[in-house]
N, C-alpha and C positions, 0 to 999 in steps of 0.2 A: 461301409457297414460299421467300422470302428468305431467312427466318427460320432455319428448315430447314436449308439449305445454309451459313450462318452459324455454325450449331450444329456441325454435322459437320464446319468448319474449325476453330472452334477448338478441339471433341475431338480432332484429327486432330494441329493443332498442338500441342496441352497435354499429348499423348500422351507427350512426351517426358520432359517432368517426373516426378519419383516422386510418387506424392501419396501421404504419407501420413498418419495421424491423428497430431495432438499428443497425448500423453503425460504430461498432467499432472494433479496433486491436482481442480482445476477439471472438466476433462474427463472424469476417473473417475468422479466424481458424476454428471454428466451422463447416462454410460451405463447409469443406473436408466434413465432414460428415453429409450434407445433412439437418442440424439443422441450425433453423435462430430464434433468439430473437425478440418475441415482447411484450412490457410494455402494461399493460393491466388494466382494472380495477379491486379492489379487490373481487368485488361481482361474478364477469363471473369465470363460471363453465371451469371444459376441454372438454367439450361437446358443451357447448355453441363455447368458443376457435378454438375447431377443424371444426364447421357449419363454423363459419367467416371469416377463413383462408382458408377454400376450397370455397366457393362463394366469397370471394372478388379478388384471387389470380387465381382460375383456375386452383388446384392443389391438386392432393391425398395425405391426412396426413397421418402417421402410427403410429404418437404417439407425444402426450404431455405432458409434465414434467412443475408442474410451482413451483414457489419460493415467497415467500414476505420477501423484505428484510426490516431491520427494521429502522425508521427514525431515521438522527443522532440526538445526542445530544445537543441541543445549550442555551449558555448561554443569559439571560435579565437581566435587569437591571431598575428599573421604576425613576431613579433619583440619583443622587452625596449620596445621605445617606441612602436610602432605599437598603432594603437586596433583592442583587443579587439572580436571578433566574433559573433553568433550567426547559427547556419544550423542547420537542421533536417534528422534524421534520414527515410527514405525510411515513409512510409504504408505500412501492412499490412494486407492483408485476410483473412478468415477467412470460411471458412461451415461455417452449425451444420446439419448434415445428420441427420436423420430418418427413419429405416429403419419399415420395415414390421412388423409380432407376427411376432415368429420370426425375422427376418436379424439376424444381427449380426457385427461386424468384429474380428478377434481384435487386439489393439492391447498391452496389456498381456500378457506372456506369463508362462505361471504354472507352477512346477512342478510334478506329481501325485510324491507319494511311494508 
């Protein structure tokens, strides 16, 4: 029941966010098979994921895979003599969401002549 009620806060909370699918060379290939990328927050569950993606889109998931990839490396610097620094860019998450035969999300828009 916990579980449940967890899920409908952070649908409720995340609701606010746009979510929507990345756009790239990677991801197009992807959608032969039915899977579309979307960047997400690191706190949302695949529960959470998979409520927000079938109420925002109008579409049966069958599965979600997510990733946090790690933020790059970058150098600072506080001044001409002070000792140079590194600090790390902010971690990103993604999940690879998996529709159902027959739903799909229009992401790429095309024109009919």
């Amino acid at each position: 029941m916990a579980d449940k009620k967890s899920t409908e806060m952070n649908t409720a909370s995340l609701k606010i966010q746009m979510l929507e699918p990345r756009a790239t060379e990677k991801t197009y290939m992807e959608q032969a098979k039915r899977t579309y990328v979307f960047p997400v927050k690191r706190s949302m569950s695949k529960q959470a994921i998979k409520a927000l993606v079938e109420n925002e889109f109008n579409v049966k998931v069958t599965d979600v895979r997510t990733l946090i990839r790690d933020g790059k490396a970058t150098k600072f610097s506080k001044g001409k003599h002070a000792y140079p620094g590194i600090t790390h860019r902010q971690d990103k998450k993604y999940a690879y969401v998996t529709l159902a035969e027959g739903n799909t999300i229009k992401v790429f828009e095309e024109e009919k002549k």
